[in-house]
Backbone as numpy.savetxt, mean C-alpha at the origin, in Angstrom:
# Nx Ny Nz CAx CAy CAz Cx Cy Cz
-26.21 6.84 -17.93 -27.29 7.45 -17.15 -26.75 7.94 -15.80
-27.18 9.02 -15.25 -26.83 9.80 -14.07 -27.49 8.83 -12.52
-26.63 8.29 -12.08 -27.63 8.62 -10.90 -27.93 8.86 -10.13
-29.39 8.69 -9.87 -30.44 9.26 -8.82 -29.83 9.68 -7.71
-30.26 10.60 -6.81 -30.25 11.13 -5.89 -30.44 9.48 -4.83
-31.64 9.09 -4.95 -32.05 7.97 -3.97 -30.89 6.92 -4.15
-30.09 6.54 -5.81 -28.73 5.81 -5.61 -27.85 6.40 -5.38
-27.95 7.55 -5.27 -26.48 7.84 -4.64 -26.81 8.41 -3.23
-27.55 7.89 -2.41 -28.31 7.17 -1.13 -27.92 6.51 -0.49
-27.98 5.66 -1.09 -28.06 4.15 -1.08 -26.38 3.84 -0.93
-25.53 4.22 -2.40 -24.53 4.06 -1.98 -23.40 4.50 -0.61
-23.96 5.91 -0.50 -23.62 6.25 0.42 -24.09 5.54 1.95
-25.14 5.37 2.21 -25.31 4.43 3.39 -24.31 3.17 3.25
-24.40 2.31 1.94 -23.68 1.10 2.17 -22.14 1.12 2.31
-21.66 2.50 1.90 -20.24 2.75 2.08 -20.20 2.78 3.78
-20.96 3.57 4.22 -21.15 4.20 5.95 -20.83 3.01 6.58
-21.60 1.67 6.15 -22.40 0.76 7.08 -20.82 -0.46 6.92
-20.13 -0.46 5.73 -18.88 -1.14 5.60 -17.95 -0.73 6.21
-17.46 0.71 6.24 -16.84 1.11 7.02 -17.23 0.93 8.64
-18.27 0.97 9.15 -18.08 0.81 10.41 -17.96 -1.06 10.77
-18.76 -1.85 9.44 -18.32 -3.13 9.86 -16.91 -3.68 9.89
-16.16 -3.00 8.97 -15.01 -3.31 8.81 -14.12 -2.55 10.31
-14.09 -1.74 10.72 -13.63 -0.92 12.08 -14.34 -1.90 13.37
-15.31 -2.30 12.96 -15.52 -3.48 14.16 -14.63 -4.83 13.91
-14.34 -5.13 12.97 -13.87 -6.45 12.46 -12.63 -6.12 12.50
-11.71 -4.89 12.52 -10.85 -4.79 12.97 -10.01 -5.01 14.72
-11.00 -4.10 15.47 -11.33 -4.36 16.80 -11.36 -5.98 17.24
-11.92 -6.71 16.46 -12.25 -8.44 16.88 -10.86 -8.93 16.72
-10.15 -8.38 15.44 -8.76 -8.86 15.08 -7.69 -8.90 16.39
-8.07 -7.48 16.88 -6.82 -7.02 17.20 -7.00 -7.87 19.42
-8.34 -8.25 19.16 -8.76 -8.97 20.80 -8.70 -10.63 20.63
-9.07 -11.10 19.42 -9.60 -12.18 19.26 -8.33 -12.64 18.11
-7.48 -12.33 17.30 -6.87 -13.00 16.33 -7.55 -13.30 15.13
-7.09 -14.08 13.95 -7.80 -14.32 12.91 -8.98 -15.52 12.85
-8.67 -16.43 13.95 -9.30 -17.56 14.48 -10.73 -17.47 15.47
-10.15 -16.44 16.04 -11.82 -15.81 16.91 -12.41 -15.10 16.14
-11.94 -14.21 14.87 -13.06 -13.61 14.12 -14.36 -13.92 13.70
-15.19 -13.95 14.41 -16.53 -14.55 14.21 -17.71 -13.79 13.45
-18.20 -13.32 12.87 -19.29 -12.87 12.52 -20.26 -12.12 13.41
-20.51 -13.31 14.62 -21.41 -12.57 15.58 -20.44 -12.14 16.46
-19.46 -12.06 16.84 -18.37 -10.97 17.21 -18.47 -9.55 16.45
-18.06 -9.96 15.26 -18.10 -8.38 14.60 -19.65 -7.73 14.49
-20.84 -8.51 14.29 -21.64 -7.72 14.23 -22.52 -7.47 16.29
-21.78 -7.74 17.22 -22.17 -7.19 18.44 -21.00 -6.16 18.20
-20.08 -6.17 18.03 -19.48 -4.62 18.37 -19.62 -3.33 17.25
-20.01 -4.03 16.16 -20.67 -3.01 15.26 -22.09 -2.47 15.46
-22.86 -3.21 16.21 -23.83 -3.33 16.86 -25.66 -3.12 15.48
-25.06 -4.07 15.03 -25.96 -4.99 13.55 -26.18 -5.94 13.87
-26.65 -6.71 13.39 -27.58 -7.68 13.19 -26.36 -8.79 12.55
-26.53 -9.54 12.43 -25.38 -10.55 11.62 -25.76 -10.89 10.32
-26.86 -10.92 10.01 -27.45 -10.65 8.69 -27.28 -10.03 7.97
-27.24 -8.06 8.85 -26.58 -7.48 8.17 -25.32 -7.66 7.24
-24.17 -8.27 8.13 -22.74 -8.08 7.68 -22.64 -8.80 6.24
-23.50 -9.99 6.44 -23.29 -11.05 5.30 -24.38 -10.41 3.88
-24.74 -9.64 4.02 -25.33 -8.57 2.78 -24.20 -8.06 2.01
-23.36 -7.35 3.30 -22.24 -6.56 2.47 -20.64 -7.30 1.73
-20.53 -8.63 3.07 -19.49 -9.20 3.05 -19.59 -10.91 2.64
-19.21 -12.25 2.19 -19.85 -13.08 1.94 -18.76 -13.91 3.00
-17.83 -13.99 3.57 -17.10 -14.52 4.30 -15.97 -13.50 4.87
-15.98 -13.88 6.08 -14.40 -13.30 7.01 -13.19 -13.26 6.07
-12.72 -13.82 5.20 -12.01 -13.64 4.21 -12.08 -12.35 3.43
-13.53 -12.06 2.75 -13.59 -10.98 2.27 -13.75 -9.60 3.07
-13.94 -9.97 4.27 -14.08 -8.69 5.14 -12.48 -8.55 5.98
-11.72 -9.63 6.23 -10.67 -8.57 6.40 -9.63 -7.99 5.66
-9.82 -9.06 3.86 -9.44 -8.00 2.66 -9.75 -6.66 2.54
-11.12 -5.99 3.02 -11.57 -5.25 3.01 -10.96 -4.35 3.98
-10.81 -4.68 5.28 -10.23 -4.09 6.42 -8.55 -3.64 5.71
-7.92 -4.29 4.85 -6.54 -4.07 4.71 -6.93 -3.11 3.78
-7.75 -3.44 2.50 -7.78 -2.41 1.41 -8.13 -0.77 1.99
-9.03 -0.94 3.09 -8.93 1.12 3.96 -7.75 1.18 4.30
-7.14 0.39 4.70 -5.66 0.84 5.87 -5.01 1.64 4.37
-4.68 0.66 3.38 -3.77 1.61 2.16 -4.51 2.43 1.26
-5.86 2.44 1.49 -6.48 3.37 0.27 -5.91 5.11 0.72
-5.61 5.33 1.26 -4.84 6.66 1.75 -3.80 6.43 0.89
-3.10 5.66 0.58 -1.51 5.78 0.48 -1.26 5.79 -1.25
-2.63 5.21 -1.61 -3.02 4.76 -2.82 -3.18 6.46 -3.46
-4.51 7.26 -2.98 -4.89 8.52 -3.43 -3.81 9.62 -3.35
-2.72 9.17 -2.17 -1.54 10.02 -2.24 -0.54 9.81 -3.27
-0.57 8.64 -3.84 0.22 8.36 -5.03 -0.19 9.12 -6.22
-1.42 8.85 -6.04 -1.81 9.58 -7.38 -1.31 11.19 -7.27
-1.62 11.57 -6.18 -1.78 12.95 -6.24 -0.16 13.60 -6.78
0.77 12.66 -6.48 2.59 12.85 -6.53 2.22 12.73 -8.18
2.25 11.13 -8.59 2.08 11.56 -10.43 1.58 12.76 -10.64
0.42 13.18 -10.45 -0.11 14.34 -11.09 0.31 15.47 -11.13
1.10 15.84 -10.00 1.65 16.96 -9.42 2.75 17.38 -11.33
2.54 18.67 -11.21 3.69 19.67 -12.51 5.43 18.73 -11.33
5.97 18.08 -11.48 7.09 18.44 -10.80 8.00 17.42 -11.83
9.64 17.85 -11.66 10.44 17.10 -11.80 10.01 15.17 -12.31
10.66 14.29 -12.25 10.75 13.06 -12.61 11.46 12.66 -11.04
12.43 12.89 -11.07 13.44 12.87 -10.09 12.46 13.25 -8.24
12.25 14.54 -8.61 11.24 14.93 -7.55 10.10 13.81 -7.33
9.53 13.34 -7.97 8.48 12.31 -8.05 8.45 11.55 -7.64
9.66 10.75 -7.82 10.29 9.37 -7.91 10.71 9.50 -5.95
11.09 10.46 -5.56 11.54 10.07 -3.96 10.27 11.04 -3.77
9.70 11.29 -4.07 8.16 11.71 -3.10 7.42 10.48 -2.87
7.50 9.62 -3.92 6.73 7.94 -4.22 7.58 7.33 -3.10
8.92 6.85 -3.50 9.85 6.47 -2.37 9.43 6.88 -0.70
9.90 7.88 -0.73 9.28 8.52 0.74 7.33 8.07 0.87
6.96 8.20 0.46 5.60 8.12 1.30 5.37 6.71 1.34
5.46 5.83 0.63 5.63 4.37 0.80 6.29 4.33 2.09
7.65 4.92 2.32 8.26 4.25 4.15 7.63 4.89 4.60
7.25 6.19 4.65 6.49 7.19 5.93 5.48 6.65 5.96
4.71 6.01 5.23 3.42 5.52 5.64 3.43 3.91 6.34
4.18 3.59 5.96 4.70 1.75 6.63 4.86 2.79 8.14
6.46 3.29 8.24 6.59 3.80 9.37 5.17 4.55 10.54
4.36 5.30 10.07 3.33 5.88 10.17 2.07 4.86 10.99
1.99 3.62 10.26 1.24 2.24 10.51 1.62 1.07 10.75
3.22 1.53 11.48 3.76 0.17 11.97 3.34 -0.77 12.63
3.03 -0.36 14.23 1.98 -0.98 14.61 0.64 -1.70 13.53
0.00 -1.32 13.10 -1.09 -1.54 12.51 -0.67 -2.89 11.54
0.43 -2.43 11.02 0.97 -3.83 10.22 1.54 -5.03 10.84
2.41 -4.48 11.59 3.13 -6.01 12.51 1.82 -6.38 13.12
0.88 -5.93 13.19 -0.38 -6.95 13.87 -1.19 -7.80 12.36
-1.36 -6.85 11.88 -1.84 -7.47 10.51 -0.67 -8.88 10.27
0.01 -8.58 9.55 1.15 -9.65 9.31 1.96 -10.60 10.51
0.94 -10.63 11.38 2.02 -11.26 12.37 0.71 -12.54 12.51
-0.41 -12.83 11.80 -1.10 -13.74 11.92 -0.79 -14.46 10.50
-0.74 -15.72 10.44 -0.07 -16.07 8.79 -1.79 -15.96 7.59
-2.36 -16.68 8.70 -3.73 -15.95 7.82 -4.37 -15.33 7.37
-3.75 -13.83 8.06 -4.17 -12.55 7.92 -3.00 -11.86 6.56
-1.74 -12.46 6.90 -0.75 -11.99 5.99 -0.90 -12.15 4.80
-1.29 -14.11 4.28 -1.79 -14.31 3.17 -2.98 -13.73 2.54
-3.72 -12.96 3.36 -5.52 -12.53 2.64 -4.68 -10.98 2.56
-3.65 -10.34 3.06 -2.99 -9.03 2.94 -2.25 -8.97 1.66
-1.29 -9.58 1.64 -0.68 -10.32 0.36 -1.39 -10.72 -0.91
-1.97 -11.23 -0.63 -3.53 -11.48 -1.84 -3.73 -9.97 -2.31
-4.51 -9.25 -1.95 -4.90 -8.33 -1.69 -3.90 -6.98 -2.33
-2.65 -7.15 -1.76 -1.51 -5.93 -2.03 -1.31 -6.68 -3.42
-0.98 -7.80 -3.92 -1.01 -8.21 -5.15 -1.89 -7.67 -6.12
-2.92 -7.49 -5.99 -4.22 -7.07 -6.91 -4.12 -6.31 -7.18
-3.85 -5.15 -6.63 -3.16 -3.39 -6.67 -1.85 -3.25 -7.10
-0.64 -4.67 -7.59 0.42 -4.46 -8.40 0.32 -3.73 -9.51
-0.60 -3.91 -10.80 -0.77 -2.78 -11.51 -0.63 -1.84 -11.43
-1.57 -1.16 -10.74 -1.74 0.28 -10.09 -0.68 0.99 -9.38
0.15 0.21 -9.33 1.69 0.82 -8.71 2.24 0.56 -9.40
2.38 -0.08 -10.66 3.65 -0.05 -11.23 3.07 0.55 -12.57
2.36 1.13 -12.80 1.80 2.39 -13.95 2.04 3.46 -13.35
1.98 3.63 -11.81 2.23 5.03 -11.50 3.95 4.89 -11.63
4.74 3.79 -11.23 6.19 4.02 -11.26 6.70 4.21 -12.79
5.61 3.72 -13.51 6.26 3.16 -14.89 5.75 5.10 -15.62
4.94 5.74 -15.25 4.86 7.24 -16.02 5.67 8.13 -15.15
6.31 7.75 -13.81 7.71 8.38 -13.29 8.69 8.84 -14.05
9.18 6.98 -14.35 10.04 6.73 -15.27 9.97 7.02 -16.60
9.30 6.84 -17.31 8.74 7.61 -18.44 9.02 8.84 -18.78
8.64 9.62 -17.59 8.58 11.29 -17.98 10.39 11.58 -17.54
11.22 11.02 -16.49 12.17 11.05 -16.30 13.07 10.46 -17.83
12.53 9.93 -18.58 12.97 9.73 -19.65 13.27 10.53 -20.95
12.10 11.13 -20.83 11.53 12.13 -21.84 12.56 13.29 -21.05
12.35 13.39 -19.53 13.66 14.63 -19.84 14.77 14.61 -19.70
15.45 13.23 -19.73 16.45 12.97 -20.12 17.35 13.13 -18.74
17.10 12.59 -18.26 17.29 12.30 -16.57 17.50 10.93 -16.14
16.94 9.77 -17.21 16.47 8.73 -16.93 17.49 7.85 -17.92
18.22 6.73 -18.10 18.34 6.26 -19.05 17.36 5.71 -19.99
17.42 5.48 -21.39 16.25 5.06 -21.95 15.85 3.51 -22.07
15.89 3.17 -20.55 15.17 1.50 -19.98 13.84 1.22 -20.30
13.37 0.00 -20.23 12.12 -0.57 -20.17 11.12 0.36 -18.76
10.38 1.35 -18.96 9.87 1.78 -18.24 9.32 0.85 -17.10
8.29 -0.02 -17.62 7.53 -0.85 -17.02 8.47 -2.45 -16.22
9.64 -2.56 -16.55 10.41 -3.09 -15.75 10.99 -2.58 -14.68
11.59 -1.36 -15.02 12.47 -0.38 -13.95 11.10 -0.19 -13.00
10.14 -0.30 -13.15 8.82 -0.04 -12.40 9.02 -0.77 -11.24
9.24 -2.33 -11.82 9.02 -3.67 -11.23 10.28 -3.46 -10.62
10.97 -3.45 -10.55 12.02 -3.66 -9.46 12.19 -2.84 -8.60
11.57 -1.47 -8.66 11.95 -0.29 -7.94 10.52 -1.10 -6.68
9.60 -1.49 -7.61 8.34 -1.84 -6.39 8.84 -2.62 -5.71
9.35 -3.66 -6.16 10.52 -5.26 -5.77 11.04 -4.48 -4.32
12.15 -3.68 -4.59 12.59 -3.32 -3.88 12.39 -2.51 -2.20
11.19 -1.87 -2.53 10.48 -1.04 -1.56 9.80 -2.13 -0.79
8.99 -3.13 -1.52 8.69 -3.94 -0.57 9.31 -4.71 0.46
10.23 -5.33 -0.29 11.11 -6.07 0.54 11.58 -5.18 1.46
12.29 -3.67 1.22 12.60 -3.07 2.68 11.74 -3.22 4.05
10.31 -2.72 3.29 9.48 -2.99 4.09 9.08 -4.50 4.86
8.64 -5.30 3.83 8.56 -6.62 4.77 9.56 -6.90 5.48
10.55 -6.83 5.26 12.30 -7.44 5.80 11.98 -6.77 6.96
11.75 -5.22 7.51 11.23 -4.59 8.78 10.49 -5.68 9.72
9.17 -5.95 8.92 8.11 -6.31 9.53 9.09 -7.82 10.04
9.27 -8.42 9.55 9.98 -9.68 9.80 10.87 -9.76 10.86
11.99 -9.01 10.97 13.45 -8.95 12.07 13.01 -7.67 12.71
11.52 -6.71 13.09 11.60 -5.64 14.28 12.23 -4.83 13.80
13.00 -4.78 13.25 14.31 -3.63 12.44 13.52 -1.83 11.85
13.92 -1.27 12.70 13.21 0.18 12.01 14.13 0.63 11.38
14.63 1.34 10.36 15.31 1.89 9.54 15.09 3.41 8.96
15.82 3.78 9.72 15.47 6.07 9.37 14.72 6.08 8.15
14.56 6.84 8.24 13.68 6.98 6.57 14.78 7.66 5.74
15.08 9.23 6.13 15.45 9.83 5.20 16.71 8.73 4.82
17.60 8.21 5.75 18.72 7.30 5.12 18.69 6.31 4.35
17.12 5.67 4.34 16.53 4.90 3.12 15.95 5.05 2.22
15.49 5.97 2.25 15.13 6.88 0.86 16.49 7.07 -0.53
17.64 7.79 0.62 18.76 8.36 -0.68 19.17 7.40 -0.99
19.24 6.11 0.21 19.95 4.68 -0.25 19.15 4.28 -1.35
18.08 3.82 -1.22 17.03 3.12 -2.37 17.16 4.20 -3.79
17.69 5.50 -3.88 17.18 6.51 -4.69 18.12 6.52 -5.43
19.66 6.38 -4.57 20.80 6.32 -5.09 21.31 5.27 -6.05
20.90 3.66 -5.32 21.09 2.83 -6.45 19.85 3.02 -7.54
18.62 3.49 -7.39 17.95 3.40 -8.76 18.29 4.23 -9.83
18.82 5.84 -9.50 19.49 6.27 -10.25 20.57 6.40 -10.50
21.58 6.01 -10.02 23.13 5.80 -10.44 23.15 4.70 -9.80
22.65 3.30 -9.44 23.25 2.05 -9.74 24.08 1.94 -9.00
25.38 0.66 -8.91 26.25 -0.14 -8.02 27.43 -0.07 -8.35
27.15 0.16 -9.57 28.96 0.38 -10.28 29.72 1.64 -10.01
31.07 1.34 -10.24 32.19 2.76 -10.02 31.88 3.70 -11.30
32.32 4.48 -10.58 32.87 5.06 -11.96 34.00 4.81 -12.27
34.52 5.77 -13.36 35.57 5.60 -14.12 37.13 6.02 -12.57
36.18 7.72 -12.45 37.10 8.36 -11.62 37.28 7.86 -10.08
36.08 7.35 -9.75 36.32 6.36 -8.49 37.33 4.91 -8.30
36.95 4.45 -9.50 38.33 3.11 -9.67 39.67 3.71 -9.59
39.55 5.04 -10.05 41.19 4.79 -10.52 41.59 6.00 -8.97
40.81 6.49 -8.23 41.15 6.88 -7.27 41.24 5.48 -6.46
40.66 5.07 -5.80 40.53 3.48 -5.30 39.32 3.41 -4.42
């Protein structure tokens, strides 16, 4: 069944009214920590009712899951848009690469505050876990189609997925952890280089030395 004009109303207000609770509950984060996040904090600077919030949200837990899931839903719709794209395998594969660091880089700030509370890291972590699927189907029809054109060796798609994600993360957290910024474009060919030609010599490199 289609619906209504009046539900798709409705939804639209309750999308409006999350988004601005969640942008207040961000604001509380970033004055107050994960420990001052209070309810009637977020709903005076959202400027609701506190009743309100607990309609949309059932605990501070689920509302600053919520707050993390906007920060990457951008990064999420840009993924898709790279799979879909007519292009290369190869092309794909460091467009995915690249926008993963440009967007860490992009929201650095935004993250070392997120992750720099352990409470906030674990409900982030939670959270980026849940959406493992969804990234490793988009890495795993990369690999796939890089297969099919014979670009790719013929690996476990859906593993080569998992480690390529393995990998990106850890660049990234390892950042967030030691302050460490790292160029992009020089981490891109690095990360791009071992996924498609790997650690080993060649033949003609050994025997040069």
């Amino acid at each position: 069944m289609t619906p209504s004009l009046t539900e798709k109303s409705r939804e639209l207000a309750a999308s409006v009214m999350k988004d601005g609770i969640s942008q207040a509950a961000l604001e509380v984060l970033k004055q107050h920590g994960y420990e001052g996040l209070t309810m009637d904090r977020v709903a005076e600077v959202a400027g609701v009712a506190k009743g309100s919030i607990y309609h949309y949200f059932r605990n501070k837990q689920e509302l600053v899951t919520h707050v993390f899931e906007q920060i990457i839903e951008p990064a999420i719709q840009a993924g898709e848009e790279i799979v879909q794209k007519a292009s290369p395998a190869l092309q794909k594969l460091e467009a995915m690469v690249r926008m993963w660091l440009e967007y860490f880089s992009q929201h650095r700030s935004l993250f070392d505050f997120l992750f720099r509370d352990p409470a906030v890291r674990e409900l982030c972590f939670t959270s980026q876990r849940a959406k493992h699927g969804l990234a490793i189907e988009r890495f795993r029809a990369i690999v796939q189609q890089g297969i099919e054109e014979g670009v790719f060796r013929s690996l476990e798609p859906v593993v080569v997925a998992e480690m390529i994600i393995g990998a990106l993360q850890f660049v990234i957290e390892r950042q967030l952890e030691t302050g460490e910024s790292r160029p992009i474009d020089e981490t891109v060919q690095r990360l791009l280089d071992v996924f498609v030609h790997g650690i080993g010599r060649s033949e003609a490199q050994a025997a040069t030395g």
